[in-house]
C-alpha atoms as one frame of an Amber mdcrd trajectory, in Angstrom:
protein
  21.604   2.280  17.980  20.910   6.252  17.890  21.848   7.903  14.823  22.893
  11.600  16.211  21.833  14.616  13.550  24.621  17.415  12.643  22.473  19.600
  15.306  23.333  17.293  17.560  19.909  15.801  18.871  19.889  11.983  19.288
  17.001  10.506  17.193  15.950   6.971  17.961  15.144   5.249  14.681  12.761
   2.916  15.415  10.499   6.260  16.901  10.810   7.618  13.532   9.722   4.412
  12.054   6.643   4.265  13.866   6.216   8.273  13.239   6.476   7.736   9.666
   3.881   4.498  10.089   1.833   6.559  12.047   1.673   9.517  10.206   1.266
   7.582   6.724  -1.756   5.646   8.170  -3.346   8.272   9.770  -3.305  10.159
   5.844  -4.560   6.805   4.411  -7.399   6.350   6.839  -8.572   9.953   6.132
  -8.543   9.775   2.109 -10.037   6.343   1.913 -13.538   7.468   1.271 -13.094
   8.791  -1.032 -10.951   6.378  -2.826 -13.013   3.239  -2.213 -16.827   2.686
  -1.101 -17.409   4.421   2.278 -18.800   0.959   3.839 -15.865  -0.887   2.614
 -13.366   1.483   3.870 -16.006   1.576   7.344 -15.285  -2.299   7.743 -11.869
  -2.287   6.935 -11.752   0.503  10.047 -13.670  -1.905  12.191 -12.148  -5.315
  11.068  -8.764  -3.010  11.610  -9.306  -3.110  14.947 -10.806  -6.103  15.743
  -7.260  -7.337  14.248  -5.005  -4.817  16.574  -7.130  -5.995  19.284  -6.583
  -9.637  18.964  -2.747  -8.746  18.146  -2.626  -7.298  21.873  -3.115 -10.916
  22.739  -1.374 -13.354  20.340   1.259 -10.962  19.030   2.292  -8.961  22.662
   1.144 -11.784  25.017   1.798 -15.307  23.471  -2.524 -16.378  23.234  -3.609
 -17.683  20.616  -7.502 -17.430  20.737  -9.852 -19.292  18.308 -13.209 -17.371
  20.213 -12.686 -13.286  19.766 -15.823 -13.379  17.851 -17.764 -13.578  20.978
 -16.320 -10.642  22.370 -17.117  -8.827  18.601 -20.378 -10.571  18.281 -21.943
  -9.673  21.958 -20.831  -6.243  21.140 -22.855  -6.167  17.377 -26.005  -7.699
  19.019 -26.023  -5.442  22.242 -25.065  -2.780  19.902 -28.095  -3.539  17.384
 -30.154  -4.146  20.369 -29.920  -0.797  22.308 -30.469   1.007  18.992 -34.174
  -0.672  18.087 -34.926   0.393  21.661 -34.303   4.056  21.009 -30.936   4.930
  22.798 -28.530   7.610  21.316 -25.384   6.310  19.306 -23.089   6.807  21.864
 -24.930   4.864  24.305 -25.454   1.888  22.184 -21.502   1.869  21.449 -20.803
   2.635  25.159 -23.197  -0.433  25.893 -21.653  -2.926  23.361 -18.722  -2.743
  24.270 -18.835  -2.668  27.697 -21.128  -5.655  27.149 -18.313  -7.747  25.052
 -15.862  -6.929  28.061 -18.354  -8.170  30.603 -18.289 -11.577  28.844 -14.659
 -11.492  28.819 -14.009 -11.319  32.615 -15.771 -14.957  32.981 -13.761 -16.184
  29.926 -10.448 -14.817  30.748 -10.817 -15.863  34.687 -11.057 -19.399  33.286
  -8.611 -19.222  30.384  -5.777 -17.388  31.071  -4.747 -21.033  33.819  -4.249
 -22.376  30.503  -1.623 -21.719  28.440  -1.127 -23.416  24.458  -3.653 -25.350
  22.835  -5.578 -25.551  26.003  -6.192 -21.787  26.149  -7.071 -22.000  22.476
  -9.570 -24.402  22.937 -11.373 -22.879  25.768 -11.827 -20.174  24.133 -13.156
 -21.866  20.725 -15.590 -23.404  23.325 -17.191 -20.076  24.573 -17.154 -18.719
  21.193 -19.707 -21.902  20.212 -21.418 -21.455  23.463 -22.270 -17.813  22.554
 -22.894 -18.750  19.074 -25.568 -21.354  20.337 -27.235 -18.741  22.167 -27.296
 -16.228  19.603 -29.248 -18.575  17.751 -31.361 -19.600  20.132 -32.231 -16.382
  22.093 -34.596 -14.653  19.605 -35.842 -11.941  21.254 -32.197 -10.582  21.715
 -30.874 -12.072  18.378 -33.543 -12.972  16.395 -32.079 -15.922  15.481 -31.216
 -16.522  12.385 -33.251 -13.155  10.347 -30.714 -11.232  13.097 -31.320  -7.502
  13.535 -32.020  -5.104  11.209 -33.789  -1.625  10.386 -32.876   0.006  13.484
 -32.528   3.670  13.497 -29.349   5.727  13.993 -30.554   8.812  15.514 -28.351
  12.059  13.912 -26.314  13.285  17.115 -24.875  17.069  17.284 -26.441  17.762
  13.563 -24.647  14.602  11.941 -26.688  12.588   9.937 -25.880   9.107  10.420
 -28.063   8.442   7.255 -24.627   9.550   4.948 -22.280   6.412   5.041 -19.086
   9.147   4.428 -20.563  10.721   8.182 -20.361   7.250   9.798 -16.978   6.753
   8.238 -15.570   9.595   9.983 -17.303   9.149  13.770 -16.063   5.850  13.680
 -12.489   7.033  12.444 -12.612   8.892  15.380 -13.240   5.507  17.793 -11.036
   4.031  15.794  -8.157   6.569  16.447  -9.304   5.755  20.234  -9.222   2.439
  19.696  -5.717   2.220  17.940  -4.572   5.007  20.383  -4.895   2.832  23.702
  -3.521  -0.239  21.922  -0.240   1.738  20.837  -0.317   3.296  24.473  -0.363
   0.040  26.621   1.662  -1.407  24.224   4.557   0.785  24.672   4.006   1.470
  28.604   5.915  -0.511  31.229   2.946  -2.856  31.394   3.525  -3.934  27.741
   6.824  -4.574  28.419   6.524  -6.817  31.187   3.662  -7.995  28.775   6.102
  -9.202  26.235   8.545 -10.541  29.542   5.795 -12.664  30.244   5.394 -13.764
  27.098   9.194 -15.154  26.114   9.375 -16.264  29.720   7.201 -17.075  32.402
   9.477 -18.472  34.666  12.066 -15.587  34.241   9.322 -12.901  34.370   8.062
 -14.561  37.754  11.457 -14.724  39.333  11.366 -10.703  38.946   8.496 -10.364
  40.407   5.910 -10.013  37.446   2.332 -12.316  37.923   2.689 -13.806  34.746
  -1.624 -14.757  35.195  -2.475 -10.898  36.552  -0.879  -9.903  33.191  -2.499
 -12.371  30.856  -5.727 -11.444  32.945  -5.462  -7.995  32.062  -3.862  -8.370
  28.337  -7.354 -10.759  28.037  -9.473  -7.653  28.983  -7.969  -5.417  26.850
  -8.170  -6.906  23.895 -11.352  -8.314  24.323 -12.785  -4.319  25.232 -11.158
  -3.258  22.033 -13.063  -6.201  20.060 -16.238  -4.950  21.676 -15.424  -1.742
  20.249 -15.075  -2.668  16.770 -18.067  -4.640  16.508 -19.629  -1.736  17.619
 -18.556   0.063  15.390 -19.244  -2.448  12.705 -23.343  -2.552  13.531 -23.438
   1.418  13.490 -21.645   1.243  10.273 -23.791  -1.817   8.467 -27.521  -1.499
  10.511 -27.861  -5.151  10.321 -26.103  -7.940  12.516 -26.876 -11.817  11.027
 -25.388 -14.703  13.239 -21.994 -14.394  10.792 -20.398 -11.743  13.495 -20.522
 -15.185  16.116 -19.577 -17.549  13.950 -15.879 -19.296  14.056 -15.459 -18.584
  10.772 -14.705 -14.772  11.885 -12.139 -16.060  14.592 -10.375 -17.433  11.775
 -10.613 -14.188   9.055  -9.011 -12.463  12.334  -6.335 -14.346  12.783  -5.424
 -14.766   9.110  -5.401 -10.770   8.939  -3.456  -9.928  11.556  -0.276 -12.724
  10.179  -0.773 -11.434   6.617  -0.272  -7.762   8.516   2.298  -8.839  10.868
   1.896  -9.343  14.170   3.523  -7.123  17.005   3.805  -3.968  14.528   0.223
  -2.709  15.389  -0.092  -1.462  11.980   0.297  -4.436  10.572  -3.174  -6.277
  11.061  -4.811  -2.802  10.151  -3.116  -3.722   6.556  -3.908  -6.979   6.723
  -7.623  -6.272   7.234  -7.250  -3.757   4.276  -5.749  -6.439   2.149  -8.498
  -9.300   2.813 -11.092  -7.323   2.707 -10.316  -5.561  -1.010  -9.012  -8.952
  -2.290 -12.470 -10.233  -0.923 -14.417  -7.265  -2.932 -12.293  -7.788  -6.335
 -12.860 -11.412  -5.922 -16.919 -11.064  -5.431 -16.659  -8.219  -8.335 -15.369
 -10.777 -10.916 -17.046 -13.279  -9.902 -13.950 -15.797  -8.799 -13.484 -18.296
  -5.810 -12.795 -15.841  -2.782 -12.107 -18.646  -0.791  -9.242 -20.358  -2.928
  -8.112 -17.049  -4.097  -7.800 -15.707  -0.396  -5.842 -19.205   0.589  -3.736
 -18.823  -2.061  -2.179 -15.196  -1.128  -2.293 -16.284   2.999  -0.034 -19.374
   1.914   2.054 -17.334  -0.487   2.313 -14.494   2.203   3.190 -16.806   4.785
   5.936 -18.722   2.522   7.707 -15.524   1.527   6.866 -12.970   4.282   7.657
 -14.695   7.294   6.567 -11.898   9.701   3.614 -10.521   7.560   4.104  -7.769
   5.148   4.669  -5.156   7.117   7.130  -6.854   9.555   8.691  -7.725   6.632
   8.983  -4.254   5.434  10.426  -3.264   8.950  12.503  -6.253   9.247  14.127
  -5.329   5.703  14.471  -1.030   6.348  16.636  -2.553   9.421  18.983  -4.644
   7.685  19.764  -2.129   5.304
């Protein structure tokens, strides 16, 4: 309900929620820099988004995917590739990403008739198939030594040689990235998004077409993966066959439920959380993997909606 001020102007307080989120994050993203190692805070910018984007689909539309590495993978190669053959930064992004959502209109065509495990596995399998060729098509790829020692040509006097520069052009895609997200999200279409999503049948008998919705949810999120593995190659200057491998379906999903999914902000935490747990880990020298399972189990025991849907969920009931 709308709490009313003593001036007498309605103020909806959920929108001052997601001002105060918004606003907090945005001060966050711009100090950490210079709090934590510039390529750490770059990939937890890049894995930020790669989590809102797959939240677009699991959290908003009901898909669970096991294959949104392809769509961040075919972006990092393309990416990787287009810079060793001497194009501009912007280009290579440009061509990434619209790359990773070229793959996605085959995937989602064939996916999106599927709904539940089915739709999970389909998409696991075209996540192996581009993994196969990844390791197979060397002259793209190559293989297993991957890409590396490309150049980043400086653009408008920036020199993408300073890791602190890179940080801040792709805080600036990021802010893109996150903006569209938040927009479509909150637009009629992400309503009847969500319709779809707690009922097919009920959203159909309105009118909606529950598969043009999925179709286009699919395509969104899979653009916005592009993006951030885009982003990810301009920030490291190497791609190995990791960015293809299930494995990073999996550290995806796991970041955006320790986040909370449906909040938007909350995979952006999540990837934050993983990824310095993951550095503090390697730093002392102690079982990353056991560690990491350890906090996901304990998160998942005691923070039902991820932490910061726990957070909201909490603020309300007060």
């Amino acid at each position: 309900m709308s709490a009313v001020s003593k001036q007498g102007v309605t103020r909806d307080p959920a929108r001052v929620t997601r001002a105060a989120w918004l606003i907090g994050l945005g001060v966050l993203l711009l100090a950490l820099p210079h709090l934590i190692y510039p390529v750490l805070a770059l990939d937890i910018l890049a894995w930020g988004l790669f989590a809102v984007a797959f939240d677009l689909l699991f959290g908003f539309s009901g898909l669970l995917s096991f294959g949104h590495a392809a769509f961040w993978g075919t972006s990092a190669y393309l990416t990787a590739f287009l810079l060793g053959h001497g194009q501009s930064v912007p280009v290579a992004i440009a061509g990434g990403t619209l790359g990773a959502l070229a793959l996605a209109v085959p995937v989602a065509f064939l996916s999106v008739r599927s709904s539940g495990i089915y739709f999970s596995m389909i998409t696991l399998a075209f996540a192996q198939m581009v993994s196969f060729l990844a390791l197979q098509w060397t002259d793209l790829t190559g293989g297993e030594n991957g890409l590396q020692g490309f150049a980043r040509p400086s653009l408008f006097g920036l020199d993408f040689s300073d890791a602190q520069v890179r940080y801040y052009v792709c805080l600036v895609l990021f802010a893109l990235g996150f903006g569209v997200a938040y927009r479509a999200v909150r637009s009629p279409f992400g309503q009847a998004q969500q319709a779809v999503r707690d009922s097919e049948q009920r959203a159909q008998s309105v009118g909606y077409n529950p598969a043009r919705f999925k179709f286009t949810a699919f395509l969104l999120s899979a653009g916005l993966a592009g993006l951030a593995g885009a982003m990810y190659t301009f920030g490291h200057g190497v791609v190995s066959l990791e960015v293809v491998n299930w494995r990073t379906s999996g550290e995806v999903v796991m970041m955006t439920l320790l986040g909370g999914t449906t909040t938007l902000f909350g995979p952006v935490i999540g990837a934050g959380i993983v990824l310095l747990l993951r550095d503090v880990l390697t730093t002392a020298n102690l079982p990353v993997g056991i560690v990491t399972g350890v906090v996901f189990v304990l998160v998942v025991l005691f923070f039902r909606r991820g932490v910061v849907g726990t957070l909201q969920h909490w603020r309300r009931r007060r």
